[in-house]
N, C-alpha and C positions, 0 to 999 in steps of 0.2 A: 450569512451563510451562502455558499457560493456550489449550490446543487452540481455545477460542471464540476468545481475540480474536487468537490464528495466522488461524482463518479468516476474521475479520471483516476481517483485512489482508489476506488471499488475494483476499479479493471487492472490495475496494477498489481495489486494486491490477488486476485484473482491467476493474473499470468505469472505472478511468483510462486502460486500454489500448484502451476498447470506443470512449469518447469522445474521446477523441485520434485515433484513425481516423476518428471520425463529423465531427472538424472540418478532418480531410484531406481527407476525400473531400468536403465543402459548400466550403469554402473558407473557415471560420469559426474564427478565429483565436483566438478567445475560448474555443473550443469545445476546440481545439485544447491551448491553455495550460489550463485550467481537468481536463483529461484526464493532461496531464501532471503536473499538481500534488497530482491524487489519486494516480499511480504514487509519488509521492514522499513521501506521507502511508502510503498500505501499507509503503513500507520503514520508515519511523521506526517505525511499528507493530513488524515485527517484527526490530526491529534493539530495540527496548523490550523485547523477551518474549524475547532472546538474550541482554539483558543479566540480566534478572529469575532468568534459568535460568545464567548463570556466577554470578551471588551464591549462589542456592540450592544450587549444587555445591560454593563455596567455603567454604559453610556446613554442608555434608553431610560 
């Protein structure tokens, strides 16, 4: 388990939720999709590092 890049998906995940509000509240659709695309890049992130860590347990 790779605590950096857990957070580096926590903060991803985080500014896709900041930007996606920011293109709610302008009315900027762009803004909007482009927020939810980074929510969905933090989870591949750590849907990555849950699989990295069921290997390395099935290997322990």
């Amino acid at each position: 388990m790779s605590l950096e890049e857990r957070a580096k998906a926590t903060g991803k995940n985080i500014e896709g939720k900041a930007q996606e509000a920011w293109g709610e509240v302008t009315g900027d659709p762009k803004d909007k999709a482009a927020g939810q695309a980074k929510q969905v890049e933090g989870q591949a992130r750590h849907a990555k590092e849950d699989v990295k860590d069921d290997v390395k347990k099935a290997v322990d």
